[in-house]
FINUDO-54439 format. One record per residue: residue in one letter; chain; x, y, z of N, C-alpha, C, O in turn. Coordinates in nm, 2 decimals. Example, Ala and Ser with C-alpha at 12.3 -4.5 7.8 and 13.67 -1.06 7.14 Angstrom:
KEDO  type  mol     n_u     n_v     n_w    ca_u    ca_v    ca_w     c_u     c_v     c_w     o_u     o_v     o_w
KEDO     A    A    1.32   -0.57    0.78    1.23   -0.45    0.78    1.32   -0.33    0.78    1.42   -0.33    0.85
KEDO     S    A    1.28   -0.22    0.71    1.37   -0.11    0.71    1.29    0.00    0.79    1.34    0.11    0.80
***
This chain:
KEDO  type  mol     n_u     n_v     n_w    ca_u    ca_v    ca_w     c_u     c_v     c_w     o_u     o_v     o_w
KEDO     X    A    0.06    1.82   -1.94    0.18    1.75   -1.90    0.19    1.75   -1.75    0.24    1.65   -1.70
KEDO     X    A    0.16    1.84   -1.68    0.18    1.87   -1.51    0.04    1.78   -1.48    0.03    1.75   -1.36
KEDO     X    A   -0.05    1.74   -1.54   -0.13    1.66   -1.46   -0.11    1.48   -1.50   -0.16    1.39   -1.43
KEDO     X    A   -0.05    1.47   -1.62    0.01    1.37   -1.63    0.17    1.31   -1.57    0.21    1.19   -1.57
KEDO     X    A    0.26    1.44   -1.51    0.33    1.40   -1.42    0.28    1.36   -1.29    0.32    1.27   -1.22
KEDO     X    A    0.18    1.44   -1.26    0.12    1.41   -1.10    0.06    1.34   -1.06    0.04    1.32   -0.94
KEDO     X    A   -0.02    1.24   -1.20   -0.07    1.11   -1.17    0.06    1.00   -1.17    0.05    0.89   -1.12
KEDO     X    A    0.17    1.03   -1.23    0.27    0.95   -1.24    0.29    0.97   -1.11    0.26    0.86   -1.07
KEDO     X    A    0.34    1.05   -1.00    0.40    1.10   -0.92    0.26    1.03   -0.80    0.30    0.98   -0.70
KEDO     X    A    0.17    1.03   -0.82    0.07    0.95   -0.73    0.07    0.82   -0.72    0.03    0.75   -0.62
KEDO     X    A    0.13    0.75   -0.91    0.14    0.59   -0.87    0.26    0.54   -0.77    0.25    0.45   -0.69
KEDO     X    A    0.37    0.62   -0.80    0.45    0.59   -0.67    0.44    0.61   -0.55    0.51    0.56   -0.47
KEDO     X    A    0.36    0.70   -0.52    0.34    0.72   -0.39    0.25    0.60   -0.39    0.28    0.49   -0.35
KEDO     X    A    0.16    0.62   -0.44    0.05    0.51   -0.40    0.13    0.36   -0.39    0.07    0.29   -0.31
KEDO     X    A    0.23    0.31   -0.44    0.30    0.18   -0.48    0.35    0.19   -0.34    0.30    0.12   -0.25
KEDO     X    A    0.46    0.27   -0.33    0.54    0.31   -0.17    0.47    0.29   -0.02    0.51    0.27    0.09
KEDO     X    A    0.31    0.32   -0.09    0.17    0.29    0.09    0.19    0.19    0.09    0.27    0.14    0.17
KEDO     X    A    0.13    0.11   -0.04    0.14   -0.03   -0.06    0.28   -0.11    0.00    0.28   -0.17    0.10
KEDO     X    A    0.39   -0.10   -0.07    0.50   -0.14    0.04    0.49   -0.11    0.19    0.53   -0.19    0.28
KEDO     X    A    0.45    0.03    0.22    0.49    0.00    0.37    0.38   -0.01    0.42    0.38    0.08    0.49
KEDO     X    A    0.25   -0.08    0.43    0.16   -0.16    0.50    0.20   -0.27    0.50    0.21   -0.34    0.61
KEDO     X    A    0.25   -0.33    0.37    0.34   -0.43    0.37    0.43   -0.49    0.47    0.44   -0.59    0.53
KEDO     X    A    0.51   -0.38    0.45    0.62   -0.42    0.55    0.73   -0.32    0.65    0.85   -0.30    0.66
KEDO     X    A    0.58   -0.25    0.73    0.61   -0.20    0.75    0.64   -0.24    0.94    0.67   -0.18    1.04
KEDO     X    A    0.60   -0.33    0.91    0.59   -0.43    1.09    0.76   -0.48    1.07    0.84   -0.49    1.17
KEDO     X    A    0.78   -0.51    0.97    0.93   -0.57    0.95    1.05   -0.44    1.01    1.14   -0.46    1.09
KEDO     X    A    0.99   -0.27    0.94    1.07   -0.21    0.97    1.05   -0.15    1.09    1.11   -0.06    1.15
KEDO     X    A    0.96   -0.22    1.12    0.89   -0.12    1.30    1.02   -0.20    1.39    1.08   -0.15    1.49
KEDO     X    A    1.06   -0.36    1.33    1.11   -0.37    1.43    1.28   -0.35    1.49    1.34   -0.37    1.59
KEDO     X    A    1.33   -0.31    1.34    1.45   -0.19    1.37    1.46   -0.05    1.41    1.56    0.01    1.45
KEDO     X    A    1.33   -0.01    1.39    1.28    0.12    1.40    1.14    0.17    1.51    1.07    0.26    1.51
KEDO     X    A    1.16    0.05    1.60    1.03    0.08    1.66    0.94    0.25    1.64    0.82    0.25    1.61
KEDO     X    A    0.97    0.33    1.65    0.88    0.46    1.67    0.80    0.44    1.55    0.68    0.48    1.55
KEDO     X    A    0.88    0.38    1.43    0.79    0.37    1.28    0.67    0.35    1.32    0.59    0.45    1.30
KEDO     X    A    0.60    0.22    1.40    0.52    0.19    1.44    0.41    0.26    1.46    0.31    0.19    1.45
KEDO     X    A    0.38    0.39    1.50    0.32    0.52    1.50    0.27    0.52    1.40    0.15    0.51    1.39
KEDO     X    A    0.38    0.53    1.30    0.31    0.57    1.15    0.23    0.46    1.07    0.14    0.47    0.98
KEDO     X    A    0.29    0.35    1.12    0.24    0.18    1.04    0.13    0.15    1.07    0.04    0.13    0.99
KEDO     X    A    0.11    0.14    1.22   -0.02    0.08    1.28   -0.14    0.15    1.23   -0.24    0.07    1.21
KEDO     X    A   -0.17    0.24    1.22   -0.27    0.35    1.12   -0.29    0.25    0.96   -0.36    0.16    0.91
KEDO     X    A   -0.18    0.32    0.93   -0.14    0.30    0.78   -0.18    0.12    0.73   -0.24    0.08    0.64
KEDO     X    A   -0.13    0.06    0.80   -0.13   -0.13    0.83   -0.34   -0.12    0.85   -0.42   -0.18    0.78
KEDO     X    A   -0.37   -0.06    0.93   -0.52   -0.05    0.98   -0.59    0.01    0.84   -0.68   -0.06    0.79
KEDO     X    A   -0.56    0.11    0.78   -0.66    0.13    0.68   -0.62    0.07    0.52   -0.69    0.08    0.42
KEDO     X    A   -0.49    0.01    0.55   -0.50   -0.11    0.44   -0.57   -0.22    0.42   -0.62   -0.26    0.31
KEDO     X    A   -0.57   -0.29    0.55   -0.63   -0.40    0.54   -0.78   -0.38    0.55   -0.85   -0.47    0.50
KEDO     X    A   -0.86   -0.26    0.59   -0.99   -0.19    0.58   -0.98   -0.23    0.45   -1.03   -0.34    0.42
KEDO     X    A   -0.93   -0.16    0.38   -0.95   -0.14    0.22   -0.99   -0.26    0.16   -1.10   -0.29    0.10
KEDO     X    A   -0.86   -0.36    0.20   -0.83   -0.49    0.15   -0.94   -0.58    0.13   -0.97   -0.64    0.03
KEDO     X    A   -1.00   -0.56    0.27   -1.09   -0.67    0.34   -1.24   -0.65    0.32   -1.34   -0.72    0.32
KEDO     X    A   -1.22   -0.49    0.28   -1.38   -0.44    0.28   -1.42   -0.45    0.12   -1.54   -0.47    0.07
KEDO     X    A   -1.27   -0.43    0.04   -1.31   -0.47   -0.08   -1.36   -0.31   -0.15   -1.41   -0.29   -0.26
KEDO     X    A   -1.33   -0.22   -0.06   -1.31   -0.06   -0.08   -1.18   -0.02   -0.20   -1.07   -0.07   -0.20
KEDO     X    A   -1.23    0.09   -0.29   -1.13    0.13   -0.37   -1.06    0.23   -0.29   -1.14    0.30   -0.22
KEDO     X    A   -0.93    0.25   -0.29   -0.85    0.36   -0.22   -0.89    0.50   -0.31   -0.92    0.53   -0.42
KEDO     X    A   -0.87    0.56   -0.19   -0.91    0.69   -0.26   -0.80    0.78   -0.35   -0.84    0.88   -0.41
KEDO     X    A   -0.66    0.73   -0.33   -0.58    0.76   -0.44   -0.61    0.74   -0.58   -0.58    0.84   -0.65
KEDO     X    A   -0.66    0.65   -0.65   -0.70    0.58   -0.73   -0.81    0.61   -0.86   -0.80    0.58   -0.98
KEDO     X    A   -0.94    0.68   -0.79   -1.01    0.80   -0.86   -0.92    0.91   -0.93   -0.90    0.94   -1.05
KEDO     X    A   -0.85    0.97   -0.81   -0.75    1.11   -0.81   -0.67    1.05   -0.92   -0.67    1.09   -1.04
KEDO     X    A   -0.58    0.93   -0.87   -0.50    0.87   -1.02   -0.55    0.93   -1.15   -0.49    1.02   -1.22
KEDO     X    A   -0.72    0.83   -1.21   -0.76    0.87   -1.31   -0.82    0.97   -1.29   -0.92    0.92   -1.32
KEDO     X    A   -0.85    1.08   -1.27   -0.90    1.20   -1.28   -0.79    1.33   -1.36   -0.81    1.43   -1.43
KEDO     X    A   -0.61    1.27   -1.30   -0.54    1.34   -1.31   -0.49    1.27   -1.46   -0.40    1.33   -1.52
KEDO     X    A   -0.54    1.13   -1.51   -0.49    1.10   -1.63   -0.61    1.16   -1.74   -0.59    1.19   -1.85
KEDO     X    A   -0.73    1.17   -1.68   -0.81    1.26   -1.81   -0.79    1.39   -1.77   -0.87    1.46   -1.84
KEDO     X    A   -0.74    1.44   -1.71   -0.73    1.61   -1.71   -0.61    1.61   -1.79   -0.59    1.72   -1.83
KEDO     X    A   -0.50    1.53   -1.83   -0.40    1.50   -1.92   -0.43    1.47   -2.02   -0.34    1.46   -2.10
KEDO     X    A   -0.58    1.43   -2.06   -0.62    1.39   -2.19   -0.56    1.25   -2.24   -0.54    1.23   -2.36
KEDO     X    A   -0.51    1.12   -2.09   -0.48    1.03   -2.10   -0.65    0.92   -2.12   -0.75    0.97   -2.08
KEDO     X    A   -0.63    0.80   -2.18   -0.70    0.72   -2.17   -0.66    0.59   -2.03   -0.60    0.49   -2.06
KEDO     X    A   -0.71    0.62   -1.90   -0.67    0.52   -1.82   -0.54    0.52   -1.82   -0.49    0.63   -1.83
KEDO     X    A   -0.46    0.39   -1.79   -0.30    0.39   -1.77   -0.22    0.34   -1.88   -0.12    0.27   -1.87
KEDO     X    A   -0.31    0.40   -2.02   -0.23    0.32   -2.14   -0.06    0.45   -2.16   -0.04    0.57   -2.13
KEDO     X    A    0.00    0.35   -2.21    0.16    0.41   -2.24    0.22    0.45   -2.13    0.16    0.46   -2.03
KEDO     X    A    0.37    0.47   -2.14    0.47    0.52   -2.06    0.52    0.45   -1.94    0.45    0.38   -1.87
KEDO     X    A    0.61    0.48   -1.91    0.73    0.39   -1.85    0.65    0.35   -1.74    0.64    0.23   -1.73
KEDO     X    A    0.59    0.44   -1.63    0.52    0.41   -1.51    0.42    0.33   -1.53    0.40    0.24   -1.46
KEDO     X    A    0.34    0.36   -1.68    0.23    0.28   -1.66    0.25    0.13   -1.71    0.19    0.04   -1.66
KEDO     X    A    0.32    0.12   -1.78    0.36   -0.02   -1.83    0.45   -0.11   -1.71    0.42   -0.22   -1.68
KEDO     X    A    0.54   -0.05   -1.67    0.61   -0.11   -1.51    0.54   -0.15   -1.39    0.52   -0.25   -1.34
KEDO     X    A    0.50   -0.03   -1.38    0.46    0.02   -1.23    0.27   -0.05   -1.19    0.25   -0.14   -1.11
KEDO     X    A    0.16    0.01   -1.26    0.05   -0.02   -1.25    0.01   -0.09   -1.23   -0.08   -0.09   -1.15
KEDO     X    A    0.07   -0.23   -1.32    0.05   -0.42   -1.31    0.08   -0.41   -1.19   -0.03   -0.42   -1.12
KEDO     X    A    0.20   -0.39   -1.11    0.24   -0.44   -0.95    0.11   -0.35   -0.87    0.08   -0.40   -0.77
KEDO     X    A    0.07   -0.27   -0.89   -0.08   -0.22   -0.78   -0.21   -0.27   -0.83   -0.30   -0.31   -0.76
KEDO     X    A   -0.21   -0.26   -0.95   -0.31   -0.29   -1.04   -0.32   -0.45   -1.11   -0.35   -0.43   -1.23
KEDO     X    A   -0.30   -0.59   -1.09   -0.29   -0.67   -1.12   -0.43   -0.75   -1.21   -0.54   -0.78   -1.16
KEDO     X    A   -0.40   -0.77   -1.37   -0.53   -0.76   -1.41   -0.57   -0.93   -1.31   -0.69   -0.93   -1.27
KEDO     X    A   -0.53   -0.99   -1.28   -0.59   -1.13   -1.23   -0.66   -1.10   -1.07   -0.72   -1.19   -1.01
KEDO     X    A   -0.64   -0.97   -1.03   -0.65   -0.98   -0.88   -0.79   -0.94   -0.87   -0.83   -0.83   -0.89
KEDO     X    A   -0.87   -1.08   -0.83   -1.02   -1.15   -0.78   -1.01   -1.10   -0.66   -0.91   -1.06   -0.61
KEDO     X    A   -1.15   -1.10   -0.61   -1.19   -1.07   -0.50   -1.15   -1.16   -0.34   -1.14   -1.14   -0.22
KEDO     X    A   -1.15   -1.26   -0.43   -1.02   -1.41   -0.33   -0.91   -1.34   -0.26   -0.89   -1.33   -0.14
KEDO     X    A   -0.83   -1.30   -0.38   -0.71   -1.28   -0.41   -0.70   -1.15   -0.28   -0.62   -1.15   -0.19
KEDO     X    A   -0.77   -1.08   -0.30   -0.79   -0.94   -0.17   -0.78   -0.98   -0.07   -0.69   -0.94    0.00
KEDO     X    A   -0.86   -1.05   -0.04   -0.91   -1.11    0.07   -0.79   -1.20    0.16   -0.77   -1.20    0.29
KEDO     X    A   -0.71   -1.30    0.02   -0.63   -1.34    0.10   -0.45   -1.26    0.12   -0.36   -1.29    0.20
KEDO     X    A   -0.48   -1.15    0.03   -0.35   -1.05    0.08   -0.38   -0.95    0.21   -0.30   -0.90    0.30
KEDO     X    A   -0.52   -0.93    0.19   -0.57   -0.86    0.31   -0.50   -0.96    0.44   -0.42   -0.91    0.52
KEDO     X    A   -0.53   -1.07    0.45   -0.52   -1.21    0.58   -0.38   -1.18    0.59   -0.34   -1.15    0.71
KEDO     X    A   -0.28   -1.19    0.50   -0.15   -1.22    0.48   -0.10   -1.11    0.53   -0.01   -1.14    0.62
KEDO     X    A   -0.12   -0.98    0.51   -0.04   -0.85    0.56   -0.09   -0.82    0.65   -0.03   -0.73    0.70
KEDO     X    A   -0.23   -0.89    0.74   -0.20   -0.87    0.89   -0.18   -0.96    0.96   -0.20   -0.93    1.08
KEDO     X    A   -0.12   -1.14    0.92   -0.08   -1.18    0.98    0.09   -1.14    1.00    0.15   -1.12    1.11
KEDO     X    A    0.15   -1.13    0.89    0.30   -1.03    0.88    0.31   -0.98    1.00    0.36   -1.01    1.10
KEDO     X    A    0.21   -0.85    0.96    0.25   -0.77    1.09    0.21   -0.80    1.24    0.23   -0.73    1.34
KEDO     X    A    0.12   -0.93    1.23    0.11   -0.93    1.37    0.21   -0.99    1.40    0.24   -0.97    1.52
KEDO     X    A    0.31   -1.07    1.32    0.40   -1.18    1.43    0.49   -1.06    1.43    0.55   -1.06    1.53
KEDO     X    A    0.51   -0.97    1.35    0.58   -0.82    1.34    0.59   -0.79    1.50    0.68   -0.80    1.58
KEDO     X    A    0.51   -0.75    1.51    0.45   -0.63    1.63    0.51   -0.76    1.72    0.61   -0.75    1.79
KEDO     X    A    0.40   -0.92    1.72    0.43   -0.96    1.85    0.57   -0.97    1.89    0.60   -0.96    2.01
KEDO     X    A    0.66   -0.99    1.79    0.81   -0.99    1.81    0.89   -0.84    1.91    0.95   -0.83    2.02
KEDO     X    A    0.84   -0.75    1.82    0.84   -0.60    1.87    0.80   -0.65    2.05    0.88   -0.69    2.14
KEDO     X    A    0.66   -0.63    2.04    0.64   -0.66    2.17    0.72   -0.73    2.27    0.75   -0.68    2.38
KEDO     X    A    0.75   -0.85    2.25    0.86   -0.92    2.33    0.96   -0.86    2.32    1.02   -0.89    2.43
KEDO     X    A    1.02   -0.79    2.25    1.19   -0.74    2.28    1.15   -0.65    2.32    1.22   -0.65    2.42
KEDO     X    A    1.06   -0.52    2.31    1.04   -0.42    2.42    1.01   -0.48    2.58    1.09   -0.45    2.66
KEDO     X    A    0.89   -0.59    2.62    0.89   -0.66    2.76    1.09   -0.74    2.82    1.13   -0.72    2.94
KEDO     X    A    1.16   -0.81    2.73    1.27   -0.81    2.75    1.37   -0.70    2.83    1.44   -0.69    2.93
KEDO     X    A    1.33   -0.62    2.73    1.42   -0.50    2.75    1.40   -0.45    2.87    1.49   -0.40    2.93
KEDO     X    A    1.28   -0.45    2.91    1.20   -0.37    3.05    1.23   -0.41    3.16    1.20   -0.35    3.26
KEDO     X    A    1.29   -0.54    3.14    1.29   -0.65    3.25    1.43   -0.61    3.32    1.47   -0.67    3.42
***
């Protein structure tokens, strides 16, 4: 039961990376210091994305659903909700490739925005 909560408790984390690589240039730019944390985080997403690399949450995921004596992500609330949005059975190698492009063009007009209202401000 405690290793089948903790893979539950990993797909949200894991879902929550996934959002803030996402959008995490959006909140950098109410929050500049975020940026610290994003620019990493934004950098070894699109690694992943682009390189076509499995994250390494993702083993851990299933390792913690057979130490549960689960089969993969069948049954229960998280895995029927939640999985499809990280796990999408349609998402091709295309498909990577072009969310990989998309979440760093996001954050670059992100940052470049950032950037101009910090040179603004300076002035």
């Amino acid at each position: 039961m405690l290793h089948a909560f903790a893979a539950d408790l990993l797909v949200i984390l894991h879902l929550g990376f996934i959002l803030f690589v996402a959008t995490g240039g959006l909140l950098a730019l109410r929050w500049p210091r975020l940026a610290w944390a994003h620019v990493p985080a934004a950098a070894w997403g699109a690694m992943l994305e682009l390189g076509g690399w499995i994250c390494p949450l993702t083993p851990l995921e299933n390792s913690l659903r057979h130490c549960a004596g689960q089969a993969g992500y069948e049954g229960g609330f998280l895995e029927y909700y939640l999985l499809p949005l990280v796990y999408p059975p349609e998402l091709t190698r295309g498909i990577q490739i072009g969310l990989g492009i998309a979440v760093v063009t996001l954050n670059l007009f992100a940052y470049g925005a950032l950037l101009i209202r910090h040179r603004r401000a300076n002035r």
